[in-house]
N, C-alpha and C positions, 0 to 999 in steps of 0.2 A: 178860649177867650182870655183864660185869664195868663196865660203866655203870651199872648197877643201884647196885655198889658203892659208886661213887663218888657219886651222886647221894642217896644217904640217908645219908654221913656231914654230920654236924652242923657245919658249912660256915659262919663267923663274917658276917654281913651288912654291918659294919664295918670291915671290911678290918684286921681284928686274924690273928698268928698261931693257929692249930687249938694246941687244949689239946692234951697228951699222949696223952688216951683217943682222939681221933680223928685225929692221927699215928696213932697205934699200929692204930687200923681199916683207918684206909689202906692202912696199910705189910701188915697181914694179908691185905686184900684182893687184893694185885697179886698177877698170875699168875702161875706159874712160870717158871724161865729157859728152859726147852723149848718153853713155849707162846710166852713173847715172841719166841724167837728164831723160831719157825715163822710169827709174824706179821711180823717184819722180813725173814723170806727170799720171805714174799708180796708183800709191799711191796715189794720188791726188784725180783720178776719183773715188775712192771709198771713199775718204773723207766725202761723201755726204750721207745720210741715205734714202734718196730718191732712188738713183741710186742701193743702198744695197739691199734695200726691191726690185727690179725689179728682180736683181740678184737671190735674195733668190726663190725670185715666179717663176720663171725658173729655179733653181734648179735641180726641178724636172721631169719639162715636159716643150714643147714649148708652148707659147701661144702667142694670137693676141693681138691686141693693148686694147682694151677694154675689154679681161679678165682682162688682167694687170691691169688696170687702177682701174675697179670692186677690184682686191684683195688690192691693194696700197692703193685707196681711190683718186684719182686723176683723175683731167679730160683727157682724149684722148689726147688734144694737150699737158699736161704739161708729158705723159707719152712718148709721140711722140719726144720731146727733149732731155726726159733724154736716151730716146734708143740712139737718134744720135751720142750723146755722146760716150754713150757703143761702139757703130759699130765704130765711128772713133777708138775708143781704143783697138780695137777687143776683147771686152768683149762675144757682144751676134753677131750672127749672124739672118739673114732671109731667109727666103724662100718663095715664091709665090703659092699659090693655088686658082687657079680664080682670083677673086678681093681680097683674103683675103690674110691677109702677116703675118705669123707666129713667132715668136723671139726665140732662143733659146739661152743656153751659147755656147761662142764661140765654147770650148774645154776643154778638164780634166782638163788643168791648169787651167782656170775660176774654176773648179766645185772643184781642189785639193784649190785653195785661197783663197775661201767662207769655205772650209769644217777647213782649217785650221786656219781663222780667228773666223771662232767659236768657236773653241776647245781653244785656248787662251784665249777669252774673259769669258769663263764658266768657267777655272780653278777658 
């Protein structure tokens, strides 16, 4: 939506500044400080190349805390806090099988913002 926004104000071809009416669109259009700040504390949690590689190692399938840990390279507890993280930010979610506790990504958007931060970064 909010590229929707931006994409249908009246955008000068000429490299002139935007009249006043669409400043004023713009400025109507940006989302509120709740929402940007929810979008920079997301953008945050993936700041960390720890938390990436978790992401990445779910990708493809769910796993438990000590595949994870096995593909990352990190111990169980230092994997066990970067999931909290995730789940607070509804990156990965869990599931329960006996004692064992599974991780996967949350949802498509998790799997669409890993697939499209890689495609970026490979250009």
């Amino acid at each position: 939506m909010f590229a929707m926004a931006l994409h249908d104000a009246a955008l000068p071809a000429d490299g002139q500044p935007l009249d006043e009416q669409a400043l004023q669109k713009l400025q109507d259009d940006l989302p509120g400080d709740e929402i940007l700040y929810d979008l920079a504390e997301l953008f945050r949690v993936f700041g960390d190349t720890t938390r990436i590689k978790i992401l990445y190692a779910l990708f493809e399938s769910e796993l438990c805390v000590n595949d994870i840990a096995q593909v990352v390279g990190l111990s169980q507890s230092a994997v066990s806090h970067q999931l909290r993280l995730l789940k607070t930010s509804k990156l990965v979610k869990f599931r329960r099988e006996g004692k064992a506790i599974y991780y996967s990504l949350d949802d498509d958007h998790v799997r669409s913002m890993i697939a499209l931060g890689m495609e970026h970064v490979e250009e």
